[in-house]
C-alpha positions as CSV (number, residue, x, y, z in Angstrom):
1,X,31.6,7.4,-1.3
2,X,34.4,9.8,-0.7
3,X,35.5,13.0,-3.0
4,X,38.8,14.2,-3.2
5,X,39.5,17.2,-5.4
6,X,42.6,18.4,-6.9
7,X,43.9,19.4,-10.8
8,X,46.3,18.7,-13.2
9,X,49.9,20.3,-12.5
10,X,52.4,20.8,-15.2
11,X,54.9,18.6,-13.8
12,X,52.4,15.8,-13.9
13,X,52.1,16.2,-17.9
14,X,53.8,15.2,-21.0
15,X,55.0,17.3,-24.0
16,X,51.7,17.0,-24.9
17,X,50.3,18.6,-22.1
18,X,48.3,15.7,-21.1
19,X,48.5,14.0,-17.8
20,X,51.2,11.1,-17.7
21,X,50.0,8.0,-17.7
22,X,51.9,7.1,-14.3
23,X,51.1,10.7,-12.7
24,X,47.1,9.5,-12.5
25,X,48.7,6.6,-9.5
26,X,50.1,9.8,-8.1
27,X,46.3,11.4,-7.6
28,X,44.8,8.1,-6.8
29,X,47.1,7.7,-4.0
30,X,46.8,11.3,-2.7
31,X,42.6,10.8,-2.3
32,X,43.8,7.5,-0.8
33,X,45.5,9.4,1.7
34,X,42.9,12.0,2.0
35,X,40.2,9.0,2.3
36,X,42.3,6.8,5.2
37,X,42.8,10.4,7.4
38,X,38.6,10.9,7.0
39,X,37.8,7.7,8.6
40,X,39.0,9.1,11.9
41,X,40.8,6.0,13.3
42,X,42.5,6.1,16.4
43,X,46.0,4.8,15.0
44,X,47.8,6.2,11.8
45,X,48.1,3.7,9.5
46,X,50.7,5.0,7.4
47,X,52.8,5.3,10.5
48,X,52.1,2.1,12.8
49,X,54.5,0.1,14.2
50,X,52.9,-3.5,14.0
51,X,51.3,-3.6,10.9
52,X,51.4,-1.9,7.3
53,X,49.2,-1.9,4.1
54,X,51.6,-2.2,0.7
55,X,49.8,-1.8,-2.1
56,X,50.2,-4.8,-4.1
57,X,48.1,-4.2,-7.6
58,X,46.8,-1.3,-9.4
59,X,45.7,-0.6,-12.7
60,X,44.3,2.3,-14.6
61,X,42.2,3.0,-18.0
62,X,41.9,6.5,-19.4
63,X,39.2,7.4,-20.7
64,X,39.6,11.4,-21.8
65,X,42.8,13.3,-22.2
66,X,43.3,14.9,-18.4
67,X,45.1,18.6,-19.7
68,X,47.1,20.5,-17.4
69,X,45.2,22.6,-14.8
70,X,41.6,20.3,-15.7
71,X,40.4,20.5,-12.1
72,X,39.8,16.9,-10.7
73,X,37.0,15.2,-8.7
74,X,38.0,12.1,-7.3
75,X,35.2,9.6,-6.2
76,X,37.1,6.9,-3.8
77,X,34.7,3.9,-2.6
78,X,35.7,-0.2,-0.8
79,X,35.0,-2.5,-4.1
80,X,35.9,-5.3,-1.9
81,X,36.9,-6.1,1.5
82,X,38.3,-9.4,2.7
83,X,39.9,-10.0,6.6
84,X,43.6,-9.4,5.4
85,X,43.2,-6.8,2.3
86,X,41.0,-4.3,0.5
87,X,40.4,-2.9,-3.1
88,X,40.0,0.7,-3.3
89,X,38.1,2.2,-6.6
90,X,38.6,5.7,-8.0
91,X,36.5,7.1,-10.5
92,X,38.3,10.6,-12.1
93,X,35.9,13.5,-12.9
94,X,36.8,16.5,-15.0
95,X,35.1,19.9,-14.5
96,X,31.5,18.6,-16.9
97,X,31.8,15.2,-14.6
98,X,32.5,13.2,-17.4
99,X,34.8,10.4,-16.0
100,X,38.3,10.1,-17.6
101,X,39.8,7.9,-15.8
102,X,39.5,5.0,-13.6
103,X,41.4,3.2,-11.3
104,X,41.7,0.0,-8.5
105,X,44.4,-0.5,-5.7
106,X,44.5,-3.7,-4.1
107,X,46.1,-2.9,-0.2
108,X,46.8,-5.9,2.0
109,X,47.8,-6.0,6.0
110,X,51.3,-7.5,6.8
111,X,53.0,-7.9,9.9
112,X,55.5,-4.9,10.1
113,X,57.8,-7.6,12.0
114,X,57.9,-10.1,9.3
115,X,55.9,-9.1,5.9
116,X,53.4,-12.2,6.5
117,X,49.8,-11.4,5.4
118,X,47.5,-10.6,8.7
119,X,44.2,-9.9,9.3
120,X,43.1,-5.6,9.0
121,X,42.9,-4.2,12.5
122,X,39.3,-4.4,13.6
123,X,38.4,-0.5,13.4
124,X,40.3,-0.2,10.1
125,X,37.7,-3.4,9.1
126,X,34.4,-1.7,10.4
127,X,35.2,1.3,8.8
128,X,36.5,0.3,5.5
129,X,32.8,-1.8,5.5
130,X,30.9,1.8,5.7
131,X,32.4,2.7,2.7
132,X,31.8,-0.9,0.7
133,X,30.1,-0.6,-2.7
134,X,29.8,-3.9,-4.7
């Protein structure tokens, strides 16, 4: 499993001073980031120039107001792995731990030539599969 760690900013938050409910796809996406760079593959990913990984679905569920400048603890783990695409799972912490907020991206490989679905590059594959929890 793979931590991230960040907090709540103020231009993430409503007038209530709670995280925005779109803002959490904003944290998810920078562990994501974070994650990808610490597998240490030999190509860039989010720059290649034969394939790229859209994400296609995501979803969220909050669990406990996030408040602006709440420090953050970002678990990232594979919750499935298949040859052309991968779900990613994040599990929010606050500073006592207690999750409050959860939430899945589904990525698939396309062709960067024609947006058909293709299988993950082999490395991205093998190292994705070190970091599958079911």
């Amino acid at each position: 499993m793979f931590n991230s760690f960040t907090k709540v900013y103020f231009f993430d938050a409503d007038p209530a001073g709670i995280i925005f409910y779109a803002s959490i796809f904003k944290y998810a996406h920078a562990a994501y980031e974070d994650f990808m760079r610490s597998l240490k593959l030999s190509r860039d990913f989010f720059f290649d120039e034969d394939v790229v990984i859209p994400i296609v679905h995501a979803e969220a569920d909050y669990l406990k107001p996030l408040k602006v400048g709440d420090e953050l603890k970002i678990d990232v783990w594979v919750s499935k792995l298949m040859k052309s695409s991968f779900e990613l799972s994040y599990k929010f912490h606050d500073a006592l731990l207690d999750t409050a907020a959860t939430t899945k991206t589904v990525h698939v490989c396309v062709s960067k030539k024609d947006f058909k679905k293709t299988e993950l590059p082999k490395e991205l594959y093998l190292k994705l599969s070190e970091h599958l929890v079911e």
